[in-house]
C-alpha positions as CSV (number, residue, x, y, z in Angstrom):
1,X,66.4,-44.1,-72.1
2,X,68.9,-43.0,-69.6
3,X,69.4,-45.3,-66.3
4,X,69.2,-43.4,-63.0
5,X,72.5,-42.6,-61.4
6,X,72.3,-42.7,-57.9
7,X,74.4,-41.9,-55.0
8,X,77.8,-43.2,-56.1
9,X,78.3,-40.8,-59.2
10,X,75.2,-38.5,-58.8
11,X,75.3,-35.6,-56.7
12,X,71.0,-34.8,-56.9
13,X,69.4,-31.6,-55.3
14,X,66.4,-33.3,-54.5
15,X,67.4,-36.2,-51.4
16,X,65.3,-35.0,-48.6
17,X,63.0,-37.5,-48.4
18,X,64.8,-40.6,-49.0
19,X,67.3,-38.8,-46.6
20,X,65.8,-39.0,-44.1
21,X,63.8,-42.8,-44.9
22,X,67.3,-43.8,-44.9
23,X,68.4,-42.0,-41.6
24,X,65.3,-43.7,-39.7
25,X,66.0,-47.0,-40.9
26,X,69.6,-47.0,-40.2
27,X,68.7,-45.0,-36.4
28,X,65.8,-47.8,-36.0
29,X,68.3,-50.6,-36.5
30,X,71.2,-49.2,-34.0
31,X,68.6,-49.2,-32.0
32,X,67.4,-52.5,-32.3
33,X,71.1,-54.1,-32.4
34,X,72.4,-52.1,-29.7
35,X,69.2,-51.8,-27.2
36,X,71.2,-53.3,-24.3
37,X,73.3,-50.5,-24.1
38,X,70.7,-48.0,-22.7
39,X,71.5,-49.6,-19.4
40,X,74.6,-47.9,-17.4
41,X,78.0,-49.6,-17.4
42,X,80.6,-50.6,-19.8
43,X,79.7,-53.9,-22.1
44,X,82.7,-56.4,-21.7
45,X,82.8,-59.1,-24.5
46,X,86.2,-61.0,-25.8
47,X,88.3,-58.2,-27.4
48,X,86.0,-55.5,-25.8
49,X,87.2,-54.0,-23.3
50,X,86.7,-50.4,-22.2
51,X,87.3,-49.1,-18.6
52,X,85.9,-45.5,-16.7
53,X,89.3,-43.9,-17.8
54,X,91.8,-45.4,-19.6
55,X,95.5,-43.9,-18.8
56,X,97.6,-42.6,-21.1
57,X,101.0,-44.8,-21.1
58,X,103.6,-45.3,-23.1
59,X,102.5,-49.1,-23.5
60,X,99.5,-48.3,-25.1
61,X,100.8,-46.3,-27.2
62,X,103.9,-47.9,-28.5
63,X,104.0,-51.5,-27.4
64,X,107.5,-52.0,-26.7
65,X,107.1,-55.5,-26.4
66,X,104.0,-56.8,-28.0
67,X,103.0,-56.6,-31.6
68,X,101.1,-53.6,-32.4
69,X,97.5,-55.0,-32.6
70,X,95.6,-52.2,-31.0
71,X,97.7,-49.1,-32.4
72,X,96.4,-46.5,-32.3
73,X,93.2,-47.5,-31.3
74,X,94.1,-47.6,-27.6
75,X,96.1,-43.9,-28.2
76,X,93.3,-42.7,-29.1
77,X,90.6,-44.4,-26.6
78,X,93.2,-42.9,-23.5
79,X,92.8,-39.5,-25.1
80,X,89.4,-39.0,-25.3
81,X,88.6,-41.3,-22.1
82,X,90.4,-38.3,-20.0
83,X,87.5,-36.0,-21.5
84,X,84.4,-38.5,-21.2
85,X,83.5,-41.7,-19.6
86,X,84.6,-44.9,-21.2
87,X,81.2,-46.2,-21.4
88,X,80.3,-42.8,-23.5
89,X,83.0,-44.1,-25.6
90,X,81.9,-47.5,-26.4
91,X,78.3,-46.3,-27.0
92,X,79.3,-43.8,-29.3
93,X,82.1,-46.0,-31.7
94,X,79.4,-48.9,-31.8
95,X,76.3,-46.5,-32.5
96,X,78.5,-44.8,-35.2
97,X,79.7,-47.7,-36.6
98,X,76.4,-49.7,-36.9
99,X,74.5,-46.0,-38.1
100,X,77.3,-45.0,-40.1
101,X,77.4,-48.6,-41.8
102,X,73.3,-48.7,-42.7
103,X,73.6,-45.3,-43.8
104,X,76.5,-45.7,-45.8
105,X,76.0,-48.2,-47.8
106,X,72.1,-47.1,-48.7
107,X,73.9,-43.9,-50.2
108,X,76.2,-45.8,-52.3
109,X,73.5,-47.9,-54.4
110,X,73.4,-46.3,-57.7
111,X,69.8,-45.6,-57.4
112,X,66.3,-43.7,-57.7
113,X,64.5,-46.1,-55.2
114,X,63.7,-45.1,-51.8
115,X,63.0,-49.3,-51.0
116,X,66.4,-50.6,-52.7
117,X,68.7,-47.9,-50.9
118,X,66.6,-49.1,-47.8
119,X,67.5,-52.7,-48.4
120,X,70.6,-52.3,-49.0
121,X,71.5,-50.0,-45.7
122,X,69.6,-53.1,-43.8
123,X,71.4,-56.2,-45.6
124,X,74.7,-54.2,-44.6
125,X,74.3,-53.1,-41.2
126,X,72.2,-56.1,-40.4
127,X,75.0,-58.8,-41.5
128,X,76.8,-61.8,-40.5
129,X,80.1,-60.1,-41.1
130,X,79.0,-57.3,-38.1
131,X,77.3,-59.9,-36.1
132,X,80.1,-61.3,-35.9
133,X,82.7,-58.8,-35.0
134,X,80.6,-57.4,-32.6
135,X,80.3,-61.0,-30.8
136,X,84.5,-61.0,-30.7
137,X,84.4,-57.5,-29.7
138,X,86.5,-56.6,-32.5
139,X,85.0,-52.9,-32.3
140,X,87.9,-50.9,-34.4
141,X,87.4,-53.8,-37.3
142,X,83.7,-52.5,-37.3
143,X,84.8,-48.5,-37.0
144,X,86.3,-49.8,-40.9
145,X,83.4,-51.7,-42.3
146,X,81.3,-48.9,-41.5
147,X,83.9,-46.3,-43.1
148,X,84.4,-48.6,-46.1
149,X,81.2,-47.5,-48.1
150,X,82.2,-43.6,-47.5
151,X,85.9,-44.5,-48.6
152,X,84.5,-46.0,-52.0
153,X,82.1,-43.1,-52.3
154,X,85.2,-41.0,-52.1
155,X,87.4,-42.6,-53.8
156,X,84.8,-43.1,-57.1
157,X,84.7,-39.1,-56.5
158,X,88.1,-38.9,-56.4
159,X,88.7,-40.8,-59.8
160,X,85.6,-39.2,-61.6
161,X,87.4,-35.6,-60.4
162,X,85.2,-34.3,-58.1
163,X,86.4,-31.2,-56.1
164,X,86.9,-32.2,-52.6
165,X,87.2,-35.7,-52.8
166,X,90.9,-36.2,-51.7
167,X,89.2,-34.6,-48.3
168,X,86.7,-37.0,-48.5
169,X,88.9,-39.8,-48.7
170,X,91.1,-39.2,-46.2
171,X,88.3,-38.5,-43.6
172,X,86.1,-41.8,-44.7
173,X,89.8,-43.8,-44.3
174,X,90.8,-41.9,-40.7
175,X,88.3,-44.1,-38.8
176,X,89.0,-47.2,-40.5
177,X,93.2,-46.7,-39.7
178,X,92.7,-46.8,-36.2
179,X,93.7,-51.0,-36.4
180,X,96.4,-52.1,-39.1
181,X,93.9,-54.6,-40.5
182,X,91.0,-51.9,-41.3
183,X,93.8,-49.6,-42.2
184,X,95.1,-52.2,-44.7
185,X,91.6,-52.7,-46.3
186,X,91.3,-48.9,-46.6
187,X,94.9,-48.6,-48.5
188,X,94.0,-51.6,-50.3
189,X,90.3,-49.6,-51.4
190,X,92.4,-46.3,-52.4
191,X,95.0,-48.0,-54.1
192,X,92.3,-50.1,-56.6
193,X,89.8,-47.5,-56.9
194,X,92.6,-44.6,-57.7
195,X,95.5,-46.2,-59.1
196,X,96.9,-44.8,-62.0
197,X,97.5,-48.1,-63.6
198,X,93.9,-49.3,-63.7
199,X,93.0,-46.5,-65.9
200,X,90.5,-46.2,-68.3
201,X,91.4,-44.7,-71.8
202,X,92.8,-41.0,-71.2
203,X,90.2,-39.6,-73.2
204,X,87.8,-40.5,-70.6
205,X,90.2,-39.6,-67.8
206,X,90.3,-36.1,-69.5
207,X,86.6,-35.6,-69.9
208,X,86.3,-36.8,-66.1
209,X,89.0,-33.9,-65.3
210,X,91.3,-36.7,-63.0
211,X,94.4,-34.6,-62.0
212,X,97.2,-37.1,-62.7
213,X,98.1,-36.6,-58.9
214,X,95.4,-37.4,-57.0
215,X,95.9,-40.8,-56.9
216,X,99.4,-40.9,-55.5
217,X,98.0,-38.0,-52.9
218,X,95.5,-40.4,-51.7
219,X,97.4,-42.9,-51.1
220,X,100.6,-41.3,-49.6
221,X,97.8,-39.4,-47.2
222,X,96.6,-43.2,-46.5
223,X,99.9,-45.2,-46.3
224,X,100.4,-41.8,-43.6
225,X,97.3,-42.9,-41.1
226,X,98.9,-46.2,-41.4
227,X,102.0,-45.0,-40.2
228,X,101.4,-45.5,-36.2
229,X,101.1,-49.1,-35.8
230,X,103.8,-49.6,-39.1
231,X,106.7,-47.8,-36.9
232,X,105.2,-49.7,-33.8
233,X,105.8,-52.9,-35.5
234,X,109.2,-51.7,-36.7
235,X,110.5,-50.5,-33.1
236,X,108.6,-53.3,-30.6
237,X,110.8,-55.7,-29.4
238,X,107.8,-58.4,-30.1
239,X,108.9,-61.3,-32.5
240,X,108.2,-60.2,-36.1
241,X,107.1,-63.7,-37.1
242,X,103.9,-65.8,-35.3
243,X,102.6,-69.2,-33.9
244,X,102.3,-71.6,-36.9
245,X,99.4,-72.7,-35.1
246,X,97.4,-70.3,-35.2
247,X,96.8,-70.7,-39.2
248,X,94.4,-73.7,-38.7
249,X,93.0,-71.9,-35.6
250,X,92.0,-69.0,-36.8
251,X,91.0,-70.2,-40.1
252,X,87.3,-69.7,-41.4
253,X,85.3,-72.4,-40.4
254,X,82.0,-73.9,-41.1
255,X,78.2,-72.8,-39.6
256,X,76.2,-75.5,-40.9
257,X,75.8,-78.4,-43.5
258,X,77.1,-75.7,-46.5
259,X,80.8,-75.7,-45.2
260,X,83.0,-72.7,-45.0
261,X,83.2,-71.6,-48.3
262,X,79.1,-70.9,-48.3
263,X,79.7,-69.2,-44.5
264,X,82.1,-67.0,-46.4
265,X,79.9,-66.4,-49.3
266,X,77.2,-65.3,-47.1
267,X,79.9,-62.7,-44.9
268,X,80.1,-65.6,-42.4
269,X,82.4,-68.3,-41.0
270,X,84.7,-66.4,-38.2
271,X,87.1,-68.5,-36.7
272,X,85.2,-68.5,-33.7
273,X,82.3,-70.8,-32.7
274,X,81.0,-68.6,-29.4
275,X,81.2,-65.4,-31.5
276,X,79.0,-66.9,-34.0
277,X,75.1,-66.1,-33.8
278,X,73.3,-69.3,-33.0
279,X,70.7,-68.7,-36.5
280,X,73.9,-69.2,-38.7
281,X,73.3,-72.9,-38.2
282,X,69.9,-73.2,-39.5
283,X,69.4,-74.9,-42.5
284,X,67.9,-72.3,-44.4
285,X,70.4,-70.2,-44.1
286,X,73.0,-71.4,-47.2
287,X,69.4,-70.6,-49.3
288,X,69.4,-67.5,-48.0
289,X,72.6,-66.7,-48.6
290,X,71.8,-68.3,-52.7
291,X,69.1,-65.6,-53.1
292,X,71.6,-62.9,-52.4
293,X,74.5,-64.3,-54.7
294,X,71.3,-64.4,-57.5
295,X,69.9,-61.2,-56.4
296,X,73.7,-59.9,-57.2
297,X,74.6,-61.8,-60.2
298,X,71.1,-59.9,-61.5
299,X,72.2,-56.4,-60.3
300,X,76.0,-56.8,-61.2
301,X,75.1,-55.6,-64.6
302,X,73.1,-52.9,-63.4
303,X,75.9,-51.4,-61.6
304,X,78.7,-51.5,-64.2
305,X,76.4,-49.6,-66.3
306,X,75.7,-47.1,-63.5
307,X,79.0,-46.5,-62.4
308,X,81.6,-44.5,-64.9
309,X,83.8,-47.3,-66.6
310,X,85.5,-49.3,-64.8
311,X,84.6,-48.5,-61.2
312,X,82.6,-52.1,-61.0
313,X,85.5,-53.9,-62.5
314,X,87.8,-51.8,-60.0
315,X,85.3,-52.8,-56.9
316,X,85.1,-56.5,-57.8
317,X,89.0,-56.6,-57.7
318,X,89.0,-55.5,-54.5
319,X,86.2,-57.7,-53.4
320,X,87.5,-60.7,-55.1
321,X,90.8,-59.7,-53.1
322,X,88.8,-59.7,-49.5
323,X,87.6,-63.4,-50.6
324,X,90.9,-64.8,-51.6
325,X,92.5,-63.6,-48.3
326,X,89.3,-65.0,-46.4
327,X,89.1,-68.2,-47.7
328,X,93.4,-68.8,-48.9
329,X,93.8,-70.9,-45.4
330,X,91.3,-73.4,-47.3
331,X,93.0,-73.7,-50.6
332,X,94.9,-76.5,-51.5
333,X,98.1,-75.4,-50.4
334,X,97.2,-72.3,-48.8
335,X,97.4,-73.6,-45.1
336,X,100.9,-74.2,-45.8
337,X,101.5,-71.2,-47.7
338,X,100.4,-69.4,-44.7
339,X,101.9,-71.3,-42.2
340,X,105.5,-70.7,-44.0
341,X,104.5,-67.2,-44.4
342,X,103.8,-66.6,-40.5
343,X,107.2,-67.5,-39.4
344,X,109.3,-66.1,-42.1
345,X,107.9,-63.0,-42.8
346,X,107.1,-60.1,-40.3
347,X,104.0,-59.4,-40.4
348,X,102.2,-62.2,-42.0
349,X,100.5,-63.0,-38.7
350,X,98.0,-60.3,-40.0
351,X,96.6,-63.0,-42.2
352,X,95.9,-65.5,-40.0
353,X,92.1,-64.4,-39.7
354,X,91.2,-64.0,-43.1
355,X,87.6,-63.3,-42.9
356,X,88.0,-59.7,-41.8
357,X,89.3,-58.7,-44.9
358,X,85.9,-59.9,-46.6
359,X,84.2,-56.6,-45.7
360,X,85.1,-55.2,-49.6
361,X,82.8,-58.6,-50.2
362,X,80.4,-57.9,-48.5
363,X,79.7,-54.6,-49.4
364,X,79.7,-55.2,-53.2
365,X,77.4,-58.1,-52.7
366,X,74.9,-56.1,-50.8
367,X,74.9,-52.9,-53.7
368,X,74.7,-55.5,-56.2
369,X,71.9,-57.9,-54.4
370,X,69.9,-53.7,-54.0
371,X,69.6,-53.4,-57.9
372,X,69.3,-57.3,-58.3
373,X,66.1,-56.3,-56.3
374,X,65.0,-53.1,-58.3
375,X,65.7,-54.9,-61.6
376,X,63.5,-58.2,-60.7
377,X,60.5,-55.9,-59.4
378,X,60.7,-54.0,-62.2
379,X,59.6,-57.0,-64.4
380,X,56.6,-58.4,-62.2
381,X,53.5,-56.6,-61.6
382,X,53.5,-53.4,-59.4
383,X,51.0,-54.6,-56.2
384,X,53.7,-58.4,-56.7
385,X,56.5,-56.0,-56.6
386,X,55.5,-53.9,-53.0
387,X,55.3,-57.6,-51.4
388,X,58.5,-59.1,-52.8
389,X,60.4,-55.7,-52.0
390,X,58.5,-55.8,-48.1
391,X,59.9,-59.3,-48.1
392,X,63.8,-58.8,-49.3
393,X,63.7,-55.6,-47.3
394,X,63.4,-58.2,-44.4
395,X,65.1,-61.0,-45.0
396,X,68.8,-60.0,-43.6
397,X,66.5,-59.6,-40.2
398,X,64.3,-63.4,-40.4
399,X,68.1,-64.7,-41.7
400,X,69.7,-63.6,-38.4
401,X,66.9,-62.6,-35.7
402,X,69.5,-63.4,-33.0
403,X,71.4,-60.4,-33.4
404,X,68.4,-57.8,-32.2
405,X,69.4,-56.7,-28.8
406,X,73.1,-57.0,-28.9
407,X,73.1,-60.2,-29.7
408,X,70.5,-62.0,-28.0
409,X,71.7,-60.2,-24.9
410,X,75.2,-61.3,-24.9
411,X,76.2,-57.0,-24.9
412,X,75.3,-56.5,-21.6
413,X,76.9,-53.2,-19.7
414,X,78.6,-54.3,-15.7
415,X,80.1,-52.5,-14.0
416,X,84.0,-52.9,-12.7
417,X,84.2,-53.7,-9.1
418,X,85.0,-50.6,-6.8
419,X,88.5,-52.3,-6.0
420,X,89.1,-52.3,-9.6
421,X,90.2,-48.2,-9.1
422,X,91.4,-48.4,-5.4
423,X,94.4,-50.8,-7.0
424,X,94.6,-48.6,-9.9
425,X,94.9,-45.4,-7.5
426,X,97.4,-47.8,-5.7
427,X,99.8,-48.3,-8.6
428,X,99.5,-45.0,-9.6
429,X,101.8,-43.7,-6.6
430,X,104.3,-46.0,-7.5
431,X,104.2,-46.7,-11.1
432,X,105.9,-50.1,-12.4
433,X,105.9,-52.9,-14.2
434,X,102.7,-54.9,-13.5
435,X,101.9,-58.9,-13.5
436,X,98.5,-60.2,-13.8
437,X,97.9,-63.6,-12.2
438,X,96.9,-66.2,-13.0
439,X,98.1,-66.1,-16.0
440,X,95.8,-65.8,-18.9
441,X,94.3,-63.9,-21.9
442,X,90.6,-64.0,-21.1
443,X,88.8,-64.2,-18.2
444,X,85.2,-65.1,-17.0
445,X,83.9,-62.4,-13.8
446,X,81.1,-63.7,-11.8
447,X,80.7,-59.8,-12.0
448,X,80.4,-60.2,-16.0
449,X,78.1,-63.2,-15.8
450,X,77.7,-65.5,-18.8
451,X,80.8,-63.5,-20.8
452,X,84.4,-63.6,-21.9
453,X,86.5,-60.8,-21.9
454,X,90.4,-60.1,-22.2
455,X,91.8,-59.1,-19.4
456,X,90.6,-55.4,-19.0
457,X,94.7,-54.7,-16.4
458,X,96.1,-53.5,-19.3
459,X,93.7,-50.5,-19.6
460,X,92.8,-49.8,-16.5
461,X,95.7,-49.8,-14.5
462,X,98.8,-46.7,-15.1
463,X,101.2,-48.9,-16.1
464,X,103.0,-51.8,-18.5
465,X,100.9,-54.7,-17.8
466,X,102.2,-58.2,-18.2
467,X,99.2,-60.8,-19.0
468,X,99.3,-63.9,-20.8
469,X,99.5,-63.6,-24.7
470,X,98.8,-67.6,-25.3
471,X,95.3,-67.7,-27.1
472,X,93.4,-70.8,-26.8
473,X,91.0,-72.2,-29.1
474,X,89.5,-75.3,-28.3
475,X,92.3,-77.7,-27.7
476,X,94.8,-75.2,-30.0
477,X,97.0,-73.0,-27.6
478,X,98.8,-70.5,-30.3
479,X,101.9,-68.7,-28.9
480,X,102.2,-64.7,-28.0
481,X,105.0,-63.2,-29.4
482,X,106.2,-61.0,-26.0
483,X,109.6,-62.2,-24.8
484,X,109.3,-60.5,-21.6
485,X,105.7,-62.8,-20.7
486,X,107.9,-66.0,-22.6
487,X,110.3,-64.9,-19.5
488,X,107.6,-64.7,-16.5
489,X,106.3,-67.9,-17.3
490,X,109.1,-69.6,-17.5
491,X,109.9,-68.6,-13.8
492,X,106.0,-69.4,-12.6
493,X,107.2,-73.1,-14.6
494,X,110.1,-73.3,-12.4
495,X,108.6,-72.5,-9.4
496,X,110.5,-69.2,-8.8
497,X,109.7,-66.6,-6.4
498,X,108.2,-63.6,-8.9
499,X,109.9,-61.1,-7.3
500,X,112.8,-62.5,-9.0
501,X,111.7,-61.3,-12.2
502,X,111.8,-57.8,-11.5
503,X,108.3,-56.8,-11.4
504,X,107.2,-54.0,-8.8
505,X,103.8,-55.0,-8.8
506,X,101.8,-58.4,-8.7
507,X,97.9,-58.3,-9.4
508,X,96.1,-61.8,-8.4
509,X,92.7,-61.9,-9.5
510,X,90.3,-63.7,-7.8
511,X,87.5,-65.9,-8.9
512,X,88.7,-66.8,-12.6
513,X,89.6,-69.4,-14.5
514,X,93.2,-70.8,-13.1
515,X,95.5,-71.0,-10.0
516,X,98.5,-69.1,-8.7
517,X,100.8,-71.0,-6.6
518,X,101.7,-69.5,-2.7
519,X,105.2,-70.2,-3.1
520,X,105.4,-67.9,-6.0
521,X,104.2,-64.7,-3.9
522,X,106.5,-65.7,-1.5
523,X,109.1,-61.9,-0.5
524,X,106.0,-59.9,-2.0
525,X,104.2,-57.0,0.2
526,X,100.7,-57.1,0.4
527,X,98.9,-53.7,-0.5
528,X,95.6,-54.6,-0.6
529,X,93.2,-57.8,-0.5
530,X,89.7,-57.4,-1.5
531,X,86.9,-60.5,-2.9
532,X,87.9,-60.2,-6.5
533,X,91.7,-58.8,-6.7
534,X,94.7,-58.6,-4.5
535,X,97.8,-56.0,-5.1
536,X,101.8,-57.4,-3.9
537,X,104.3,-55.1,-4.0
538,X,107.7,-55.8,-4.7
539,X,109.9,-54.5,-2.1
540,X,112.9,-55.5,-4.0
541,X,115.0,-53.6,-6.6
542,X,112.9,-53.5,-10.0
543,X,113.8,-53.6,-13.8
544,X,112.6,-50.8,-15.5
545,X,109.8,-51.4,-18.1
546,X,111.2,-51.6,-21.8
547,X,111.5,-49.9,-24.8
548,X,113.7,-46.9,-25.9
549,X,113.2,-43.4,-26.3
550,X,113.8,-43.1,-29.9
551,X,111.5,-46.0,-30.5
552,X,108.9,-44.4,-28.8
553,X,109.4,-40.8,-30.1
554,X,109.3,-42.8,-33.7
555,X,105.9,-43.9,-32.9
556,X,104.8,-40.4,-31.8
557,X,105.9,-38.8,-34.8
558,X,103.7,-41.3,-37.1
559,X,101.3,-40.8,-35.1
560,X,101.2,-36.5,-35.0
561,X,101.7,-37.0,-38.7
562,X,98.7,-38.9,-39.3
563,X,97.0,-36.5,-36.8
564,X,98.3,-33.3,-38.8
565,X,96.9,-35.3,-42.4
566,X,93.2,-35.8,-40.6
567,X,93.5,-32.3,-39.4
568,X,94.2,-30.6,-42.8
569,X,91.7,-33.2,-44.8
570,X,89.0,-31.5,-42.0
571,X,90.3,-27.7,-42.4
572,X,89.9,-28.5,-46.8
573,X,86.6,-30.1,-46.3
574,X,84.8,-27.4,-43.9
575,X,86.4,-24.1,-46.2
576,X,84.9,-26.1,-49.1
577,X,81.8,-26.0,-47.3
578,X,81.9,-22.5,-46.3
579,X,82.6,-21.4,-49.6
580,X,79.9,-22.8,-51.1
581,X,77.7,-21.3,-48.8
């Protein structure tokens, strides 16, 4: 008897139906999840931050002293914010990414069933591993977990040596590119799913018609959309290495009586206790997360024998991968590993937060927990089997009720101040180097009640933005790597007039955490004063913001390349389509 394929190596003519079962249920739970969002106004949380128009300058682009993190996310977001609203933005990369996510992985599931392609687009989309993201704000990171079950979908194709996958591949990894961790786990996905050296026997590479290229295309057109943020990190003046201390800060931690290791196994255990939902610490929930490893260990059979050889052995590597990295800071030895790592080599501070690379986890264990599913209804009686499916179908949902309407209500849309543009319009007349007092990362709005959100100066205001890089957690404060902020506060320390440092323009913001000293604003011009911010201007002769014109034209190239690969992936992709109409 031969098993049923399914949507990973299958390419059926009959899909309408579960199509579109599968588009409601993924449009049903973006709904559910992001219900807040209906309202008007921009939802500020942690790392999100999106403002009516983001400008287009040269510090969002290339970060000429900071380390890359948002490139070129914030490119990218300054582009299309001069065509539509910011908060059109943000609905539309969370919709997609929660929609795209469900959707995504229901079509991956090597499958016949309507209900186990249905449970699988709910476990994924309806996960601790988005929960959480979405909680930090980490919106980009969520762009790449949603792409990641298209990317393996393409990358399978590409190996098996379907027309049009290379296409395919590059378009599912564009998305995930846009921050150098999702662009990492999307060159990590290429290069095991494609690489030459984890071949099967050429026989079989030969009857599967795998062009002895395609491999090495994928991945050059993949190590191309990482280009932007690699050359940023090349040219920044930014310290290569990072804070030690932020190792033990931002390692995985524990949500209940299970420990870490179980919060990892169930696509848990961020670093951060406020971004966690408040159902991970429920008792029940390490069981839960046991009747998903089960349900997987029963399906992972299933899979290998549904997939052409070696793409389950191919997709456990890289899952096994994503836990290794998530959990290495728990090791024996790792934290020091680590830890030596951060300082001495450049770059290594990517690491630090682990648990984002388990999204190759967490994708395998939901296909695998799907046709754990099919294969343990398919041996109980078929009125038994409705019920059990009913009840696994809902089970990511009674796991984690609390993140139906955006989290409990924690993604709630505000809106900015009207000040908030009069000091942008302000700068913009005079554009400069910018300092945002008092001086820290996040900040708590009476505006933005109940929420913490990274100082939103950097993208709103037309200009090079110097705010705090410190991050706190708990009683941990791990360093920035800016020199240029290291400078600034080391005048604030000494009690030195800021228009000493060269700044043109000093934003005090009002009604937030910390205090700015009188004496410090001593010399500066006062522009305007308002109940939540007030603009200085330094009268005095100003530095000029940093960062060289090669540097920056370095940046620009990567990027127009990895624009001109995305463009010509799209151009293949549609004449394909055309033709075959």
């Amino acid at each position: 008897m031969v098993e049923p394929t399914g949507g990973v190596e299958a390419a059926p003519a009959r899909r309408r139906p579960d199509t579109l079962s599968l588009y409601a249920v993924a449009a049903a739970v973006t709904v559910v999840v992001l219900a807040p969002l209906a309202a008007p106004g921009h939802a500020l949380l942690y790392d999100m931050v999106f403002v009516p128009r983001q400008p287009l300058t040269w510090d969002l682009v290339a970060p000429a002293q900071s380390l890359p993190r948002a490139v070129p996310m914030d490119a990218l977001v300054s582009l299309v914010t001069q065509l539509m609203p910011g908060w059109v933005v943000q609905r539309l990369a969370l919709a997609g990414a929660v929609f795209l996510a469900a959707v995504g992985a229901g079509r991956l599931v090597p499958t016949e069933r309507r209900a186990v392609r249905l449970f699988a687009a709910l476990a994924y989309a309806w996960s601790p591993y988005l929960a959480e993201r979405l909680l930090i704000g980490q919106w980009g990171l969520l762009l790449a977990y949603a792409a990641l079950p298209w990317l393996v979908r393409a990358a399978l194709g590409l190996r098996a040596g379907r027309d049009g996958a290379l296409a395919r591949v590059v378009l599912a990894a564009a998305p995930a590119a846009i921050t150098p961790t999702g662009g990492l786990i999307a060159l990590g996905t290429v290069l095991v799913l494609t690489s030459d050296r984890m071949r099967a026997p050429r026989s079989l590479l030969v009857s599967q018609r795998m062009h002895p290229h395609r491999s090495r295309q994928a991945l050059a057109a993949v190590g191309v959309l990482n280009a932007p943020w690699v050359v940023a990190a090349v040219v920044t003046g930014a310290a290569g290495s990072s804070d030690p201390a932020g190792v033990a800060a931002f390692a995985a931690r524990a949500e209940n009586w299970a420990g870490p290791l179980v919060a990892l196994a169930g696509t848990g255990g961020i670093w951060s206790a406020q971004a966690t939902p408040a159902s991970r610490a429920t008792p029940l929930v390490p069981v839960a997360t046991l009747v998903l490893l089960i349900l997987a260990g029963v399906g992972a059979g299933l899979l290998r024998r549904r997939l052409s050889p070696g793409g389950a052995a191919r997709l456990a590597v890289l899952a096994a991968t994503g836990c290794l990295l998530a959990a290495f800071g728990l090791l024996p030895g790792g934290d020091a590993a680590l830890r030596w790592a951060v300082v001495h080599l450049p770059g290594a501070g990517l690491l630090r937060d682990g648990q984002k690379f388990l999204a190759p986890y967490a994708l395998l264990l939901v296909v695998c927990a799907a046709l754990g599913a099919e294969r343990l209804v398919a041996r109980i009686d078929r009125e038994v089997a409705g019920v059990v499916l009913v009840g696994l179908l809902f089970l990511p949902v009674a796991v984690l009720p609390d993140l139906a309407f955006g989290g409990a209500g924690r993604l709630r849309p505000v809106s900015y101040p009207a000040e908030w543009q009069r000091v942008a319009e302000h700068i913009e007349e005079e554009p400069g180097e910018i300092l945002s007092l008092p001086l820290s990362a996040y900040r708590a709005y009476p505006w933005n009640p109940g929420r913490v959100v990274l100082d939103p100066a950097p993208r709103y205001l037309p200009g090079t933005v110097l705010t705090d890089d410190t991050l706190r957690v708990g009683d941990v404060a791990v360093a920035g790597e800016n020199p240029r902020v290291r400078e600034i506060r080391r005048a604030l320390a000494e009690g030195r007039p800021v228009w000493t440092t060269g700044v043109r323009w000093v934003l005090v913001q009002h009604e937030v955490s910390g205090e700015v000293d009188p004496q410090v604003l001593g010399g500066l011009e006062r522009v305007h004063d308002g109940p939540f911010l007030t603009l200085y201007r330094n009268p005095e002769t100003v530095l000029q913001p940093g960062g060289s014109g090669p540097a920056r034209l370095a940046v620009v190239a990567a990027l127009s390349a990895a624009l001109l690969v995305v463009i010509a992936a799209a151009v293949s992709a549609l004449h394909r389509r055309a033709t075959a109409w």
